[in-house]
Every structure is written in structure tokens, then in C-alpha cells.
C-alpha positions in Angstrom: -17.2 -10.5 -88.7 -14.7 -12.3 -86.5 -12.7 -9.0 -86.4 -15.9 -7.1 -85.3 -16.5 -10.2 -82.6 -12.5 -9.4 -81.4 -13.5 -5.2 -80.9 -16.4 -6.0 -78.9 -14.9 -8.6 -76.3 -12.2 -6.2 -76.2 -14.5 -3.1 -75.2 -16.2 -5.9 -72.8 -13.2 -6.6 -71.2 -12.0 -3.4 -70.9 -15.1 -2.3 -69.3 -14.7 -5.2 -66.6 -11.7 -4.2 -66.3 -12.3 -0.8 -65.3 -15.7 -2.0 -63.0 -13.1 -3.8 -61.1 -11.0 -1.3 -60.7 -13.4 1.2 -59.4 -15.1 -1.7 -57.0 -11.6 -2.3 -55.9 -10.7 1.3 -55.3 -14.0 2.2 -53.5 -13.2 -1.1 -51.3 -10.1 0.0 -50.6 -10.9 3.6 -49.8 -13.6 1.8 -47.0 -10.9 -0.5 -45.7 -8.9 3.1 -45.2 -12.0 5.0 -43.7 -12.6 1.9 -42.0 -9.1 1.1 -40.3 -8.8 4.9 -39.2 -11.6 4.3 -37.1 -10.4 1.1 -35.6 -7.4 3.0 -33.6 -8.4 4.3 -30.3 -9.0 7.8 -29.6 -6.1 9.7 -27.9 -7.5 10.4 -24.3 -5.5 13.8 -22.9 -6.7 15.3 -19.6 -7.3 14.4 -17.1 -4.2 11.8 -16.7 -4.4 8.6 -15.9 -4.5 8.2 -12.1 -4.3 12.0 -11.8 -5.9 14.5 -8.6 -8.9 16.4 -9.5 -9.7 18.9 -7.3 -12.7 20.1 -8.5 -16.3 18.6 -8.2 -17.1 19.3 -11.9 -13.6 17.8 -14.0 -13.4 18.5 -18.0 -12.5 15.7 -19.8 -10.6 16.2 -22.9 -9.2 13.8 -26.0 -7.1 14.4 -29.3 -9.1 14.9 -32.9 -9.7 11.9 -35.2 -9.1 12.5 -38.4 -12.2 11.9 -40.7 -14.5 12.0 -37.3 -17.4 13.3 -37.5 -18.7 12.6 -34.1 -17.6 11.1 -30.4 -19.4 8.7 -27.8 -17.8 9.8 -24.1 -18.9 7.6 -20.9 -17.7 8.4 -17.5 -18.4 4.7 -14.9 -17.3 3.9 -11.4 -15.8 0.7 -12.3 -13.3 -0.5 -15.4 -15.4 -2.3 -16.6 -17.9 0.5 -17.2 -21.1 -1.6 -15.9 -21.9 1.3 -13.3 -22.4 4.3 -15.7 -22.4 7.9 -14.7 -22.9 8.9 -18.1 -23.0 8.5 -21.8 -22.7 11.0 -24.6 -22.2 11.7 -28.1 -21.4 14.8 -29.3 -18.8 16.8 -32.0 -16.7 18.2 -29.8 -12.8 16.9 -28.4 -14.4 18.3 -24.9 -16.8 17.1 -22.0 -17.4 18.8 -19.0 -19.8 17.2 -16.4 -22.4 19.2 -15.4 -23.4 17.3 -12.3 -21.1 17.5 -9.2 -19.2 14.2 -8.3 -18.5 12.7 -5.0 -15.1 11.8 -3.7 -13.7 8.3 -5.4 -12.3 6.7 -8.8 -13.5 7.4 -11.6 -12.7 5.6 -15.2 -13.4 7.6 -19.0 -13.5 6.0 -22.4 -13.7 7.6 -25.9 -14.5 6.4 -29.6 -15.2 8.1 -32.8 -17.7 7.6 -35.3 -16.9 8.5 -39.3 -18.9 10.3 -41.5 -20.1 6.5 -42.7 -21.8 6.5 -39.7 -18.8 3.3 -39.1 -18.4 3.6 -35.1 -14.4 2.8 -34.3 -12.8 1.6 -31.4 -13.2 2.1 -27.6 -10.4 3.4 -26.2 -9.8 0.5 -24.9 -6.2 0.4 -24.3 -6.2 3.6 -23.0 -9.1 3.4 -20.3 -8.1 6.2 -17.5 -9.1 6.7 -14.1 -8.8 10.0 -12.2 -9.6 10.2 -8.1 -12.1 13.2 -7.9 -10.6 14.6 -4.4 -11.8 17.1 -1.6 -9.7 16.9 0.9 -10.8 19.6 3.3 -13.8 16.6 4.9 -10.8 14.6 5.2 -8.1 16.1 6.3 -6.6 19.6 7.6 -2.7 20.8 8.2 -2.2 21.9 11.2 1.4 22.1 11.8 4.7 21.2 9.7 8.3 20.8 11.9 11.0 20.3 9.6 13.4 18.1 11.3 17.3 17.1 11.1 17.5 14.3 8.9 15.4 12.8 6.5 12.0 11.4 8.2 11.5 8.1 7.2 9.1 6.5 10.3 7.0 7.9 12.7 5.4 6.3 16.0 3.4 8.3 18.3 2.0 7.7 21.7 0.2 9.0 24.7 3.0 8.9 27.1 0.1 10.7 30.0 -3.1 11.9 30.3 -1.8 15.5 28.6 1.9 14.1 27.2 1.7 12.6 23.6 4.9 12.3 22.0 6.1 12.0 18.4 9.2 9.6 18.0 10.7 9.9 14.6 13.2 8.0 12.8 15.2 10.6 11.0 17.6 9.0 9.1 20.8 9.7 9.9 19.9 12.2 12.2 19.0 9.6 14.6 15.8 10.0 16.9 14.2 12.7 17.1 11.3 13.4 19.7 8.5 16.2 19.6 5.6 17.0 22.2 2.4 17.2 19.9 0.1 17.2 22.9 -0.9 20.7 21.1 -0.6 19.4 17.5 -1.3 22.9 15.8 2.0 24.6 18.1 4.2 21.1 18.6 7.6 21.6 20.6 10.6 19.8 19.4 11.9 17.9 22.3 15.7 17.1 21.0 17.5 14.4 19.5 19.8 12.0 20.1 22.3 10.6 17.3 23.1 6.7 17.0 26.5 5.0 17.0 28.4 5.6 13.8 26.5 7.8 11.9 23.8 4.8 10.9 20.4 5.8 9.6 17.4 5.6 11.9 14.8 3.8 9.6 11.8 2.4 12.1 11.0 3.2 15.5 8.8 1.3 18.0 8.3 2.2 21.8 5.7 1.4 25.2 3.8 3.8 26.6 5.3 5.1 29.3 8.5 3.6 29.5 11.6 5.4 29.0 13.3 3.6 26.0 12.6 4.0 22.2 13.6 0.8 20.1 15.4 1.7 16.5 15.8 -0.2 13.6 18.7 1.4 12.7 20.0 -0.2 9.8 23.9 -1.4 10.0 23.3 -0.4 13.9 21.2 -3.2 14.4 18.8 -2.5 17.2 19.5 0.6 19.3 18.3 1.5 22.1 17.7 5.2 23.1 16.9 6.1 26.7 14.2 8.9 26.4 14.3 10.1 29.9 14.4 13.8 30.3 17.2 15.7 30.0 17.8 13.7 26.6 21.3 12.6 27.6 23.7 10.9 23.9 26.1 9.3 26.7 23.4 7.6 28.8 24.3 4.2 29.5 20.8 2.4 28.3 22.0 4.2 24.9 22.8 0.7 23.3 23.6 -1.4 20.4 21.9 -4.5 20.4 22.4 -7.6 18.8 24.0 -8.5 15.5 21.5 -8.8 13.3 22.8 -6.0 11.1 20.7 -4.2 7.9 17.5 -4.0 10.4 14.9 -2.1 8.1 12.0 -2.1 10.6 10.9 -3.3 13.9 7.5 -3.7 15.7 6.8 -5.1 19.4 4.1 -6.4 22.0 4.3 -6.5 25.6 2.8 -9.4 27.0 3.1 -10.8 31.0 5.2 -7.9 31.4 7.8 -8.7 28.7 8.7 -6.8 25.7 9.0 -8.7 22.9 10.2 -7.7 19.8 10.3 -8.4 15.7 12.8 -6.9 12.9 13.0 -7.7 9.3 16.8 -7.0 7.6 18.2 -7.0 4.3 21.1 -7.3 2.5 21.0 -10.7 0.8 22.5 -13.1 3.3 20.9 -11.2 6.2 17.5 -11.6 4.9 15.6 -12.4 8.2 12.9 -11.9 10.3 13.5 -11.9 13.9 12.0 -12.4 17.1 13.6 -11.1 20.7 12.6 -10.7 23.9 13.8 -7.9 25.8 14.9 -7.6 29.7 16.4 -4.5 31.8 19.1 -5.4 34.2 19.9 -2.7 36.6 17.6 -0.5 34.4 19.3 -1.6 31.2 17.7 -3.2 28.5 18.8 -6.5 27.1 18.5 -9.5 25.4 16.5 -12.3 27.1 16.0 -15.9 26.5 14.1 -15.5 23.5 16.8 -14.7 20.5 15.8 -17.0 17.3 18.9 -18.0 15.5 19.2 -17.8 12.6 15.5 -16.7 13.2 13.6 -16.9 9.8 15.2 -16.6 6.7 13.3 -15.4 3.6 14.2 -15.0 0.1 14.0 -10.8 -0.4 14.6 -8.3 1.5 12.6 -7.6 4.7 11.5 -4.0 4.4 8.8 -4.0 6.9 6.7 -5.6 9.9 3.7 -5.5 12.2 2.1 -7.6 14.6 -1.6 -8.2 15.6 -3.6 -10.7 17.2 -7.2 -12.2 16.2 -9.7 -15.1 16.3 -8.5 -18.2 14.5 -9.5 -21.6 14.5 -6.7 -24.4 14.9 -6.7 -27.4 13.3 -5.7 -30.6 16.1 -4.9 -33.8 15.1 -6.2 -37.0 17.6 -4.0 -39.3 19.7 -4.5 -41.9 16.6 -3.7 -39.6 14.2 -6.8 -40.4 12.3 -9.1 -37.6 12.4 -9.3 -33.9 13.4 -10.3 -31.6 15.3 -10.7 -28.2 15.7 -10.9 -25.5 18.7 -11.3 -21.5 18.3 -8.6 -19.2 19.9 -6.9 -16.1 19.5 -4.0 -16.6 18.0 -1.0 -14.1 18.2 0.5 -13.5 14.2 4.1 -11.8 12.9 3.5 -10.3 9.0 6.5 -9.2 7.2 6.9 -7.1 4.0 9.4 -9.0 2.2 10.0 -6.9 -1.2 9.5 -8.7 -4.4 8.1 -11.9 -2.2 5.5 -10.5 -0.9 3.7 -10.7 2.5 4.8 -13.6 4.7 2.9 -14.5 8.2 4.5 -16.4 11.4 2.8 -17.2 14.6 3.9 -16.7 18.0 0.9 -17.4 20.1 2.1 -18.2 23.6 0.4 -21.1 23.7 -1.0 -23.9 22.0 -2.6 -26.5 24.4 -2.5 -30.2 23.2 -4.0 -33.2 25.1 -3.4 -30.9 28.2 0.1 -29.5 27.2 0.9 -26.1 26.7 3.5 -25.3 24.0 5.0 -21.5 24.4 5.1 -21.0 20.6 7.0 -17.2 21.6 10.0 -19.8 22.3 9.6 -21.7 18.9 7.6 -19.4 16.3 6.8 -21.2 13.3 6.2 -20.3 9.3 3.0 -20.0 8.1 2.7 -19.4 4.9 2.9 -16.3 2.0 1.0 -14.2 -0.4 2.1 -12.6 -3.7 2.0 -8.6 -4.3 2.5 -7.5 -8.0 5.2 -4.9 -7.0 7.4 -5.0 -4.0 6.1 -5.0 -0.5 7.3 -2.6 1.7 5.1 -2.1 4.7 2.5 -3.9 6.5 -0.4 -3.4 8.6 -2.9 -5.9 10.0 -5.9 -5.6 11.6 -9.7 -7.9 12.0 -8.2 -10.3 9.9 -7.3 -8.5 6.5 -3.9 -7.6 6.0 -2.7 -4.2 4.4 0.6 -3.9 2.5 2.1 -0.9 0.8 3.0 -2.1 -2.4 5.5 0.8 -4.0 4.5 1.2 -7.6 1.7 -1.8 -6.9 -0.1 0.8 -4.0 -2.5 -0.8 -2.1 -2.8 -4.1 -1.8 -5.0 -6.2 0.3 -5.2 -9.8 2.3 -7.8 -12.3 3.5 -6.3 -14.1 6.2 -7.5 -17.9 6.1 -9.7 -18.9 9.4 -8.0 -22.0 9.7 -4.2 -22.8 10.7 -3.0 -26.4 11.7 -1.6 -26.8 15.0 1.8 -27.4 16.0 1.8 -30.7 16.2 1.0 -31.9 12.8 3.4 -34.2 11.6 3.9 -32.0 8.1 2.1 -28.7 8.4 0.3 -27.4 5.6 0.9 -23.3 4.3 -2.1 -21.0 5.4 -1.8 -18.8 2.6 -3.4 -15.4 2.7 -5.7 -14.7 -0.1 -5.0 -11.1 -2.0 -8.7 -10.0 -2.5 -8.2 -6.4 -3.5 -5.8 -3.9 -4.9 -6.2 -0.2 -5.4 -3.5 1.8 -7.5 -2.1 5.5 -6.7 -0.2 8.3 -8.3 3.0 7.4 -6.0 5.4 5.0 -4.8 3.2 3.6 -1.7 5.4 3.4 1.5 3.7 2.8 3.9 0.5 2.2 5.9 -1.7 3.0 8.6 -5.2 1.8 9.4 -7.9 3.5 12.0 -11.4 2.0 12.2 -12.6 2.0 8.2 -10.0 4.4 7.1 -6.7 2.8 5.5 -3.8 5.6 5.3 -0.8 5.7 2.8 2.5 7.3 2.5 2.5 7.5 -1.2 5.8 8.7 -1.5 5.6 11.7 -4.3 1.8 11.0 -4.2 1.8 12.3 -0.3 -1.1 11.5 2.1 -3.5 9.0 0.7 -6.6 7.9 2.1 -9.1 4.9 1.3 -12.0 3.9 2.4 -12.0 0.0 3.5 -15.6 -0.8 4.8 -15.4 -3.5 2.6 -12.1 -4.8 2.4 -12.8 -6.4 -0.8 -13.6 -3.1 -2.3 -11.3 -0.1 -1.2 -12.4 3.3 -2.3 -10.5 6.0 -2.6 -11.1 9.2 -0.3 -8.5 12.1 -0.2 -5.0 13.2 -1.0 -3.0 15.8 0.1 0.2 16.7 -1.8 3.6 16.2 0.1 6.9 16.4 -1.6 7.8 12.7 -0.5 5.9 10.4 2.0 7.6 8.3 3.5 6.0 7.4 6.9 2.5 7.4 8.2 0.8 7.1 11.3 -2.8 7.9 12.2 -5.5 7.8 15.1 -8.9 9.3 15.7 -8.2 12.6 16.0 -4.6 13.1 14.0 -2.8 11.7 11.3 1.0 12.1 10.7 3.4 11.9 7.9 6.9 11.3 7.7 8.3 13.7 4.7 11.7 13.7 3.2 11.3 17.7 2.6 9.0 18.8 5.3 9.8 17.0 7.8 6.7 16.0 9.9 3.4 17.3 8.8 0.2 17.1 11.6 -3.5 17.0 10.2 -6.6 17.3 11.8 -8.4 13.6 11.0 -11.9 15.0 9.2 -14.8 15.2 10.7 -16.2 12.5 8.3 -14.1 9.9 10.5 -15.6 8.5 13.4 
């Protein structure tokens, strides 16, 4: 009998044996199904940040093994909360049958087994593509290859039938072009600087005859524009010593030119302020020359000026309470590479218990805002401020409404507050803005444009493929780019923009 008892726990135990082996087995073989689906699908076309020329895109992802079906969504936000659409179906494909409007777009994928076990959003992998039609935008009109390599461009109405392109060419110097016909411009000449230096920014007034460079070890050159173009003219100057000078902007106010640069080159990392006076027709330094100006901590790459409202914080004769008094207030920004934008103001005057300080004599610091990238140009206007971010693209500031006056004993940073950000398929070099309409030189990306209505929620627009953007400039009616290859390239602003 016990021998008989031993046989049948054996066969007992063998047979649990074996249950748990097949429950173990079928566990593991779920766990396998299970963990193939947890992967994200493989999205393929379009790529991320890619140019879709077409109303009606094709969306396309790589096969799942063991899949027997696929959930697609198409939103206008990352986060998928405004959806265009949602679908399951068996196929690796999706085309859209519905037309879509100009703007970013984001796509997701995940798979579902034969289980019916759903995986994985792609989440790691969610890709936006910028549905694009340019033609309401823009249209080319005219490309003028010129000497050098264009890196700036600054145009202005020099009459009531004379407007003039002034580009900085690189080490071809300045070069000037009559686009008062923009579809047949005439290349006026140019004029080389001292020592072979490279042309990099270029800022001028309307209607008088001398172009300001920033032209890099040349410091600030001066470039007398007068007809015949003459190299030996005598108002054909180097100014200054402020050397690596990567970009200048000015303002002309009571008559006077005044004047900012930004330079880099580690212990020439400044931003400047100059005022500028003609002496027997010359130009020259005046009075104003800020030494050693300000110093900031990377390299000044770029600079713009602009003036709005702003309230300004007083302190009393006691020093024991506040207040406050609206003006417009007179601001310096400054791309300043991996430290971001950086805001100085030079309002000529800030009145305190009757007294008027001339802050253009003594600008002061006001404070800085971070960009993820590194800052290279900068455009302000109504408050916001726009930088070109190179591989960051567009990134945008809230200026604060408040600033403390001069007097206060230990003035506080303003610091602008970055309130939006819009990637692109280039290196973003630079910017223009035009009523609602923020332009980009997008470096291999070309001509960008985004819509900033709201500030706080740019949209993308348009694109137009350039070899290299490196300059932009824009009004109404035209917008110009600054191209390594091409030269400068004219388009017809779209009749969209008003």
C-alpha cells in the first residue's frame, strides 16, 4: 500500500509540475506579446519638422510585428487636446482626405495585437510637420547674386521713387542695389573696407549719405554712399577700437545719430553705445563713447533698438514709499549667444523731483532672459521681444511694464519673461517683424514666416527654400533675404498681409 501511496503523489506531482509549467509558459509568452506592444511604433514620413507642400500629406510608420491593427491621430497641439482626427485601421498608411490649412501639425501612432492588448503611443517619437503654401505668402521676384557672401541686409526709401538695398557682404564689403523696381533691381557698386575685414551688419538714415558697418576686426566703418561710389573718399573711415563688432543698430534723436554695437571675442564681449558727429562733413565720435561700455558674459552677436510705454518705478524724498509715473522709455536689446537676450535703457531722460537725468550719457543694465540655444539676432517691437535662436528658432519675450528708476539706491533686474518658442527646420539667424508677421532667416531652412497675433502663441505660415539664410529684412510690400549662395533674393509680401 505505501508503495501504491508513493506512485500516486508522484503522478500528482508530476502533473503540477507540468500545470506549472504550461501556466508559466503561456505567462511568459503574454509578457512577450505583451512587451512587443509596449515599444512605440516607428513613425517614417513625414519627418519631424519637415515642409509639406501639399494640402492633403500621407502619413506613413514602420510594421509592428504581431500587429494586427493601428490607432493614427493627427492634433494641432503636442499635446493632442485639439484633434483633427482619429483612426484605426490595418494598414502602415494614412492619407488625409480633408484639405489642411497652413500651420503645425503633430502625428502619433500605436499598435494593437491580435489580444486585442493596445501598445504604446508613440510617445517618444511625437512629430510635427508645417503644412506650407507659400504662393498666399510670398512670391520671388528677383535674385542678384552678389560679391561676397550676404550676411545683413538694411533697406530704405532714400526718396519718393529711390529705395536702396545696403548689404553687408562679407568680405566683399558694401554693396548697394536700387530696388525701387524690385522685379528688375540695378546693382549700384561696391565699396571694399580696410584690410580685407568682413562686412557682417549694416545700419544707415534715410537720406544721408553714410552707411554704418559692423565690420568685424574693422570696428565701425564708415562708407560714404554719395554717388559716384568713390573707395578713397575721405568719410571712408575706421572708427573706434572696439574691434570683433558683430552687429550694430542706431536712432537719431534731436538731430544726433546715436549708435549701438555688440562684439565678441572673449575679452571684447561688449555692448556699446556712441554718438556720432560730422565735422567738415566727416563723421565722428562725439561725447557719448561708453568705456568700457557694457560687458557681458558671451558673445554679442546681435542688437536692436525700440522704444515703448513703460511705467517707472520712483522712490520719495524719505525713501519710504513709491511711486510710479508712465513714460516712454527708450530700450537697447542685445543677442548675446549662449546668455541669451539682455535689455539696457537709454531714455534721454528720467525726470526726478524736477531733475532731468540724460540716461544716453549714462545707460544702465536692466536685466536678462534665457534662450535654450544661442541667441543670435534680435528684434523688438509693442513690448515683445523676438530673438533668433539658431537651433532653438524662434523664441519669444514679454517685456515687464515696470522698471525702477535711476535713482534707486540698489536697482532691482527687470527680467523679460520667455512666453513662447516655435521650432524650425534650420539654424534661425535672424529676424524681422512687420505688423503680425514675424520673419526668419533660417539658415538652411530659408525664409520662414510666423504668424504672431498672439505673441504667446506663434503659428507658423510659410517657407521658401534658400540654400542659406542668413539675413532678413521685411516691410509691407517686400521682404528680403540675405543668402550665402544666391546672394539677395526680393519677394513680393502676399496678399494675405496687410
Amino acid at each position: 500500500m505505501k508503495k501504491v501511496a508513493k506512485i500516486k503523489w508522484y503522478i500528482i506531482a508530476t502533473l503540477a509540475i507540468a500545470l506549472l509549467y504550461t501556466i508559466q509558459s503561456c505567462t511568459r509568452e503574454k509578457i512577450i506579446i505583451y512587451s512587443q506592444f509596449t515599444q512605440p511604433v516607428d513613425l517614417a514620413e513625414p519627418s519631424d519638422s519637415g515642409i509639406i507642400f501639399e494640402e492633403v500629406p500621407g502619413l506613413v510608420w514602420h510594421s509592428l510585428a504581431e500587429a494586427e491593427s493601428y490607432q493614427v491621430q493627427m492634433a494641432r497641439s503636442a499635446l493632442f487636446t485639439e484633434l483633427v482626427f482619429s483612426e484605426t485601421l490595418t494598414d502602415t498608411f494614412y492619407v488625409y482626405e480633408s484639405s489642411l490649412t497652413n500651420g503645425q501639425y503633430y502625428w502619433r501612432v500605436r499598435a494593437k495585437n491580435n489580444n486585442g492588448i493596445w501598445g504604446d503611443w508613440s510617445d517618444a517619437m511625437v512629430w510635427s510637420f508645417f503644412i506650407n503654401d507659400n504662393s498666399l505668402y510670398m512670391n520671388l521676384l528677383s535674385v542678384v547674386p552678389t560679391i561676397g557672401i550676404a550676411q545683413d541686409i538694411f533697406v530704405v526709401e532714400e526718396g519718393p521713387d529711390s529705395t536702396i538695398a545696403y548689404i553687408a557682404d562679407g568680405q566683399a564689403g558694401l554693396m548697394i542695389v536700387n530696388v525701387s523696381n524690385p522685379e528688375e533691381p540695378v546693382v549700384v557698386g561696391s565699396v571694399d573696407l580696410f584690410n580685407n575685414d568682413r562686412a557682417l551688419s549694416v545700419w544707415k538714415v534715410p537720406g544721408d549719405e553714410i552707411a554704418y558697418v559692423a565690420d568685424l576686426d574693422g570696428k565701425i566703418t564708415t562708407i560714404d554712399t554719395h554717388l559716384p561710389l568713390d573707395p578713397f573718399s575721405m568719410r571712408n573711415l575706421s572708427l573706434g577700437w572696439d574691434q570683433n563688432l558683430q552687429d550694430i543698430a542706431g536712432i537719431v534723436l534731436q538731430d544726433t545719430i546715436y549708435l549701438f554695437g555688440v562684439s565678441s571675442n572673449f575679452q571684447r564681449r561688449k555692448v556699446n553705445f556712441y554718438q556720432v558727429v560730422y565735422r567738415d562733413g566727416i563723421p565722428g565720435f562725439g561725447d557719448v563713447y561708453v568705456v568700457p561700455a557694457f560687458t557681458i558674459p558671451a558673445d554679442g552677436l546681435g542688437v536692436c533698438q525700440d522704444s515703448i510705454p513703460i511705467v517707472v518705478e520712483y522712490y520719495d524724498e524719505e525713501r519710504d514709499s513709491t511711486s510710479y509715473e508712465a513714460q516712454t522709455g527708450m530700450f537697447v536689446f542685445a543677442a548675446v549667444s549662449q546668455a541669451g537676450l539682455w535689455w539696457y535703457d537709454f531714455s534721454t531722460t528720467r525726470s526726478f523731483e524736477g531733475v532731468d537725468t540724460m540716461l544716453i550719457y549714462s545707460p544702465r543694465y536692466l536685466g536678462w532672459g534665457d534662450t535654450p540655444s544661442s541667441a543670435l539676432a534680435v528684434f523688438a517691437k509693442g513690448g515683445y521681444v523676438y530673438v533668433a535662436d539658431d537651433y532653438g528658432g524662434l523664441q519669444i519675450f514679454d517685456l515687464p511694464d515696470t522698471i525702477p528708476a535711476f535713482d534707486h539706491d540698489a536697482p532691482y533686474e527687470a527680467i523679460p519673461e520667455l512666453i513662447s518658442s516655435i521650432n524650425t527646420s534650420g539654424r534661425t539667424k535672424d529676424v524681422h517683424v512687420v505688423n503680425n508677421y514675424c520673419y526668419l532667416a533660417d539658415g538652411s531652412g530659408g525664409l520662414k514666416i510666423i504668424d504672431i497675433t498672439n505673441p504667446a502663441s506663434p503659428v507658423f505660415l510659410a517657407a521658401y527654400s534658400t540654400p542659406y539664410a542668413y539675413g532678413v529684412w521685411a516691410d509691407e510690400n517686400y521682404i528680403y533675404i540675405a543668402d550665402r549662395d544666391n546672394g539677395m533674393m526680393i519677394f513680393e509680401n502676399g496678399e494675405l498681409i496687410d
